[in-house]
Every structure is written in C-alpha cells, then in structure tokens.
C-alpha positions in Angstrom: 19.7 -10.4 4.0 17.1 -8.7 5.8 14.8 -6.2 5.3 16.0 -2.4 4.6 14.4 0.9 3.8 13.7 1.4 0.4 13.1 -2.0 -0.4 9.8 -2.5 -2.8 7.4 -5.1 -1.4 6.1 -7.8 -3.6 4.0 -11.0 -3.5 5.2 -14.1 -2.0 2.5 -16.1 -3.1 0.4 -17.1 -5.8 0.2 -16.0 -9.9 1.3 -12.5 -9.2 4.2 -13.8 -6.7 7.4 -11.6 -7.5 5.5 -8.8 -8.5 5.3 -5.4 -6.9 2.8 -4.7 -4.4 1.3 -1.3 -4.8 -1.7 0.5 -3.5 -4.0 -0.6 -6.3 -3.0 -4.2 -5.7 -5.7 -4.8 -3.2 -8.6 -3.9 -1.8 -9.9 -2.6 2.0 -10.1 -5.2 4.0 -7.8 -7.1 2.8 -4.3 -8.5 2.7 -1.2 -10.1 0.9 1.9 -12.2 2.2 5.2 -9.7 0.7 8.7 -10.4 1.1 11.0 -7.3 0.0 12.3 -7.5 -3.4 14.9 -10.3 -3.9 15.1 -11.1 -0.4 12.4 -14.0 -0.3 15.4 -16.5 0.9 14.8 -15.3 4.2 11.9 -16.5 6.1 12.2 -13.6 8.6 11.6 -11.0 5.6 7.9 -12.8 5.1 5.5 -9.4 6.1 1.7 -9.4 6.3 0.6 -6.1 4.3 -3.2 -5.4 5.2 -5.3 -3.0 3.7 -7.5 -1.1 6.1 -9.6 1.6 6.7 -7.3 4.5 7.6 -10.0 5.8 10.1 -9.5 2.3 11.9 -6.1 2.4 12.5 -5.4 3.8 15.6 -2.0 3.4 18.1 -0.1 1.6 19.6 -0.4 1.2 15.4 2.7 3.4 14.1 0.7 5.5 12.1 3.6 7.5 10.7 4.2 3.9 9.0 1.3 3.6 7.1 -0.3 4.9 4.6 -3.4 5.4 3.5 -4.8 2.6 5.3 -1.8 0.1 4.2 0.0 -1.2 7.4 2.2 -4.2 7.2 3.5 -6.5 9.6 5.6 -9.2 10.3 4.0 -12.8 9.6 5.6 -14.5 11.5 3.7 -15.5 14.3 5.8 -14.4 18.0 4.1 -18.0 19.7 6.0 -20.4 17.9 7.2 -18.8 14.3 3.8 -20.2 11.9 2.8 -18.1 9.4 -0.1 -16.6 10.3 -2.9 -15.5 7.8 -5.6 -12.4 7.3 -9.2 -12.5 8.0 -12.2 -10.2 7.5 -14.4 -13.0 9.0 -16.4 -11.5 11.9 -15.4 -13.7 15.3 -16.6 -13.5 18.8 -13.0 -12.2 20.0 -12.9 -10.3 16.4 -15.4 -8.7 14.8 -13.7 -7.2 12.2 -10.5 -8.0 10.1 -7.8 -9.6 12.1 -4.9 -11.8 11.3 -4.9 -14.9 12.8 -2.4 -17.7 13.2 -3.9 -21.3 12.2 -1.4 -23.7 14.7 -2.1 -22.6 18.2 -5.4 -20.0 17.5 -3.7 -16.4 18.4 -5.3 -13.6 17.3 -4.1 -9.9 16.3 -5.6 -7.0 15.8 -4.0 -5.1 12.8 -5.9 -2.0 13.1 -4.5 -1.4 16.3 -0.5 -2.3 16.9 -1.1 -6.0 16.1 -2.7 -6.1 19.5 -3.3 -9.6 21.3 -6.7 -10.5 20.9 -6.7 -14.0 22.1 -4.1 -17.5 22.1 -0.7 -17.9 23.5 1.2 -15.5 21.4 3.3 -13.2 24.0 3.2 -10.1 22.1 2.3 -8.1 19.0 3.6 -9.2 15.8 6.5 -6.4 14.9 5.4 -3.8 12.7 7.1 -2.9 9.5 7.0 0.8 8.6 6.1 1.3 5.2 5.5 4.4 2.2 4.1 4.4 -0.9 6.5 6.1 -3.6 5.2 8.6 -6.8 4.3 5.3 -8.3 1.7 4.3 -5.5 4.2 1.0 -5.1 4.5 -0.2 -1.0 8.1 0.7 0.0 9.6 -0.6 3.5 10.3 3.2 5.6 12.8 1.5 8.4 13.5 -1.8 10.1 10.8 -4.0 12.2 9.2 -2.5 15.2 10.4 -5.7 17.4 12.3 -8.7 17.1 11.1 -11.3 14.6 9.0 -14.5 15.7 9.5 -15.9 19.3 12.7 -14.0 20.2 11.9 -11.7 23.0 
C-alpha cells in the first residue's frame, strides 16, 4: 500500500513512533522519519519531513507542497535505497541543514528540491507534497514527485 493523499503522517521512530506528526511536533531546523498512517509495512512509504525556514525554501522545491516551512521527502536515498538522515551541522559542501545519506556520503539540499550537493546519488530524492489540516497535523497533498529510491 502506498502512499495517498489524505493520509496523516506520523513517527516512524522512537517513543512517539505511531503518533501523528503535526506542526508543533518539531522545531526549525529540524526533522523526523514519517511513514503515512498504517502504512509503515512499506519501506517505500519511509518520508523525511524537515522543518525549515519558509524564507529558505525556494524551487525546484514544490512550494505549493509545503507549508509553512514543513517539506517532506522521500528517505530513501536514489544511490542505492539507504535511509538517509537530517543534519543542521554546518559542512564545507553544506552549510546549513541538509540531509545526508550515511553509506556512500550523498548530500541533499532540502531547502531547495532535494538538490544534489555532493556523492553518487543520480538525482533528487522525490518530493512528497504535503498540508497541514484545521488541526495543524502534516497530511500527504498527492503522490511522490519521482520514482522511489534507485528506479529512474
């Protein structure tokens, strides 16, 4: 089962995992591993939901998919399919938050599209549009930007 609009986003991880994400969940600059509600039994589903500043994110970035700052993207890395993490660590090739996949050392840049910055990754990871509802919770607005992972 993949991921479909109107699906709530909720931790994947850790003592909150299960629970719905929402804007209050986290703070700028950084971000949490989601899976859509009930749908964690597909890898593919695994999303990368950053909090940014909104005045940072700028295209290729599909800025009708955000919200206020919030953009999420596939973590699944498209170099060889590792799970990649989040990073506000300043880095030569990144100096500011970036996500960053710890098998083969590509780098993204989530304020802008999921950008290349560096590493063998071929291409962006997908984005996944998403909206906040009345109740500030993150809600998944349409499919993945791009094929999932290494598929081309």
């Amino acid at each position: 089962r993949g991921v479909e609009p109107g699906d709530r986003l909720v931790f994947a991880l850790g003592g909150n995992a299960g629970e719905v994400i929402t804007e209050g969940s986290f703070t700028q600059n950084e971000a949490v591993l989601a899976y859509p509600e009930g749908k964690s039994d597909n890898h593919e589903n695994l999303a990368m939901v950053c909090k940014l500043d909104p005045a940072r994110v700028q295209p290729p970035t599909d800025i009708a998919g955000t919200a206020h700052g919030i953009v999420a993207y596939s973590a699944i890395c498209t170099h060889l399919g590792c799970t990649v993490r989040f990073s506000e660590e300043p880095m030569e090739q990144a100096p500011f938050p970036h996500i960053h996949c710890p098998c083969h050392g590509a780098m993204f840049d989530p304020q802008h599209g999921s950008t290349g910055l560096g590493g063998p990754a071929p291409r962006p990871l997908p984005q996944l549009p998403i909206k906040l509802n009345a109740k500030g919770e993150v809600i998944v607005a349409g499919p993945f930007s791009a094929p999932i992972g290494v598929k081309a």
